[in-house]
N, C-alpha and C positions, 0 to 999 in steps of 0.2 A: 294282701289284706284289703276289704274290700274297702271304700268311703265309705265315713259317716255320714247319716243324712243331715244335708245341710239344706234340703228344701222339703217342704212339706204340701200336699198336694189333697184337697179335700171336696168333693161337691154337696153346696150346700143349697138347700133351697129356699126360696124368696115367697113368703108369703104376698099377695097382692090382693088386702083388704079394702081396698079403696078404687077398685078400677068402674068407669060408668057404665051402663046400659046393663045391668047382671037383671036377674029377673024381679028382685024388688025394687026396680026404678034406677033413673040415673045416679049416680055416685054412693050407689046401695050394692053390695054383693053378698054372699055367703059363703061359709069355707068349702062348700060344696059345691059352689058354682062356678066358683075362680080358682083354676090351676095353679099351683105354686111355679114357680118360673125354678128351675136350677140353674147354678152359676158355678162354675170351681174358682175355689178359694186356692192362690197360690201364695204361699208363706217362704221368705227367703229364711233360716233359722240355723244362723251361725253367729250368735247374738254375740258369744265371748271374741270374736274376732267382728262385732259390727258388723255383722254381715259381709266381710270382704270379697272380693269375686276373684276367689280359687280355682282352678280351674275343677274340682269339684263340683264347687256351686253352681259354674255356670254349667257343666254338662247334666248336672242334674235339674236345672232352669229351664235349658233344652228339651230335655226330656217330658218335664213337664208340660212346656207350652205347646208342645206337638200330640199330648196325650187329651189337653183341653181341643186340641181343634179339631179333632177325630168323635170326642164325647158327645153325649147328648146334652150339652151346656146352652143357653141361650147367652153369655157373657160368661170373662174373668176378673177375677181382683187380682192386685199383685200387691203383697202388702209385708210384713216382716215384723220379726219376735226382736226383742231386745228392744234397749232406749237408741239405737241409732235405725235408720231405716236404709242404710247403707254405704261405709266408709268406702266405695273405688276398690282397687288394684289390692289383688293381698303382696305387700311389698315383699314380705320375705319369701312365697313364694317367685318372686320375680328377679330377687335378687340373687335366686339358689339356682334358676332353670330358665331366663329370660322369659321374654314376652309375648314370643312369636306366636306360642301356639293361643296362650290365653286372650292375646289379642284377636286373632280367628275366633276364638269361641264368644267374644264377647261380640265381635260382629253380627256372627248365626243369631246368636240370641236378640240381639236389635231387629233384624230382620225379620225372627219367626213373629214378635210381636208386631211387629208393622203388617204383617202381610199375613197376619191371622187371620183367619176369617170370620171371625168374633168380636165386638168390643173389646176393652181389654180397660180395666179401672183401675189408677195406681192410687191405693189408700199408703198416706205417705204421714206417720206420726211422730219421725222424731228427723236428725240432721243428717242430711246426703251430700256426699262429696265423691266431686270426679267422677271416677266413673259410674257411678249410682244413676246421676243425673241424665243420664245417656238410657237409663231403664224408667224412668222417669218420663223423661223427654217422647221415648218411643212410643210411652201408651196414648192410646187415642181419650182419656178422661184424666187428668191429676189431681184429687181431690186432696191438700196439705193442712197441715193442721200449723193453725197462723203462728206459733211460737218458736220456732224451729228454723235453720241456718240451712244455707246452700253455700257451696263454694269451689269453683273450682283451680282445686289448688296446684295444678300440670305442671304450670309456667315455675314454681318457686319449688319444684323440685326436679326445673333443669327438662323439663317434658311436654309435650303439649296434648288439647284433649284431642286426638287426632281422630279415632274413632267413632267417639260420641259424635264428633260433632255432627259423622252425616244424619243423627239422628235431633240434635238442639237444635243447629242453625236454620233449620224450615220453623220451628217453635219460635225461636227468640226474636226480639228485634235486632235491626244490626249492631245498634248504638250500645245496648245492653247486653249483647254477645263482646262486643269488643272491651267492654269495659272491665267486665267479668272477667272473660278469658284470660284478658293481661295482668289483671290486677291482684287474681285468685284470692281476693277479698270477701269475705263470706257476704251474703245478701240474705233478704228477711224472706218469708213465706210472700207478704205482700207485694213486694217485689220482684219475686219469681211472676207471681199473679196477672201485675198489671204491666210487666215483659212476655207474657204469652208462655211463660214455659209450663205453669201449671194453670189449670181450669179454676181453682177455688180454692180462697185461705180461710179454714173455720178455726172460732175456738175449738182445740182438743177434747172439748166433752159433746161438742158435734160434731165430731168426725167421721163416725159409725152412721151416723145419720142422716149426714150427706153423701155417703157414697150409699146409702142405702136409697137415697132418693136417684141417684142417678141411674141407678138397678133397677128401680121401678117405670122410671123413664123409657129404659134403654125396654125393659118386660111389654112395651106396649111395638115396639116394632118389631115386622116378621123376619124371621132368621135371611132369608132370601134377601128382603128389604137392605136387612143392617149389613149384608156380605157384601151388595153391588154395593154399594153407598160405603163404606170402610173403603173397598178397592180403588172408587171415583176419587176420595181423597188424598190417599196414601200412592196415588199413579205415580205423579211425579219425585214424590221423596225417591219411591225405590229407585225409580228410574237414574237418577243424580247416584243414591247409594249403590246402585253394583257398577256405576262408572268407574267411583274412585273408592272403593271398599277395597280394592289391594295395596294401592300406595297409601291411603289410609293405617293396613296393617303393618305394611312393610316401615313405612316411619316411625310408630308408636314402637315396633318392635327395635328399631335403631337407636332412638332414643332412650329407651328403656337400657339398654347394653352401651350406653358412654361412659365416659367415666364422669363427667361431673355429674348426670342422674345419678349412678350406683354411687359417688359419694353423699351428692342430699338424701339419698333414699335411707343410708346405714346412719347419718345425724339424725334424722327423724325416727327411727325405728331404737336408739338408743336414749333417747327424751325417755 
């Protein structure tokens, strides 16, 4: 039987009414004289499980982000349906079929976003945990809406974030990565903010409207431009990330199959 979709994949276009030098003067244009810029809208839309990253989800993530970087896209969003914007690990897939492979898949999917050739914009409107945060982390803009929780919760259920991390720990400060990490104590939008893991905390009724701003930003550099410039940034993450991207998986997948993981996993999933 085939999966449900659990991502949704759209290209939407960006009007750009306000760009300078159009022919009626600087900061003057016309719908006729300024291109709309396209972008694909990527939608995670597994809302009744929070978005959890099935191993569905992420290969149809995959699929996505390699369909955006072949497109005629100028940028993505990566954004999601539901009130959570992405609860981690689906645990009961993990607890029925271990980890091994979903760990692999969630690696690919950190990497394709890193090493997109695209901008990539994470419009982030409700609470991400675990591993959410690691898709979060990856993209090169995080625009969060300031009401909203982070937290990663590894450590208290016997785990650690072994594979995000090659994608938070270049984000985070150290002091803020350690505190986090160990304490899997939820932390506010502002605080992701001013730890470097997201780009911007808005009020929720500007959220649409700061990631639209940053679409309009991103609409003024040449696709050429934003591809060397993404690569010159992202050199070194990857570099570090396919060093230790297998003992990365291979941990996450060990710990994931202990026994005191698979017992915190089955106390939490009975709450």
């Amino acid at each position: 039987m085939p999966s449900q979709n659990q991502v949704v994949y759209e290209v939407v276009e960006l009007d750009r009414p306000d760009v300078p030098g159009g022919p009626e003067g600087p900061g003057k244009s016309t719908a006729s004289s300024v291109p709309s810029v396209p972008y694909a809208r990527i939608t995670l839309d597994a809302p009744e499980r929070r978005n959890a990253l099935s191993a569905a989800l992420l290969d149809q993530l995959l699929a996505a982000l390699d369909r955006a970087a072949t497109d005629d896209v100028h940028a993505v969003v990566l954004g999601a349906s539901g009130t959570a914007f992405c609860s981690g690990a689906d645990l009961t897939e993990a607890l029925r079929d271990g980890m091994a492979d979903s760990a692999r898949r969630l690696a690919a999917v950190l990497r394709a976003i890193l090493a997109l050739p695209k901008p990539v914009v994470a419009r982030v409107h409700g609470p991400v945990r675990a591993g959410g945060i690691g898709l979060v982390a990856a993209c090169d803009i995080a625009i969060s809406a300031d009401h909203i929780t982070y937290a990663f919760t590894e450590a208290r259920l016997a785990l650690a974030p072994a594979v995000i991390s090659l994608a938070v720990l270049p984000r985070m400060t150290p002091r803020a990565a350690s505190r986090t990490f160990l304490t899997g104590a939820p932390f506010s939008a502002g605080e992701a903010a001013a730890w470097g893991l997201v780009t911007q905390a808005v009020p929720p009724g500007d959220l649409d409207r700061a990631v639209d701003t940053a679409l309009t930003e991103l609409a003024a550099g040449d696709p050429q431009g934003l591809r060397a410039t993404k690569e010159l940034l992202n050199a070194d993450v990857l570099a570090r990330f396919d060093t230790r991207v297998d003992d990365a998986v291979t941990g996450s997948a060990e710990l994931f199959g202990s026994e005191r993981a698979r017992a915190a996993m089955e106390r939490l999933l009975r709450r």
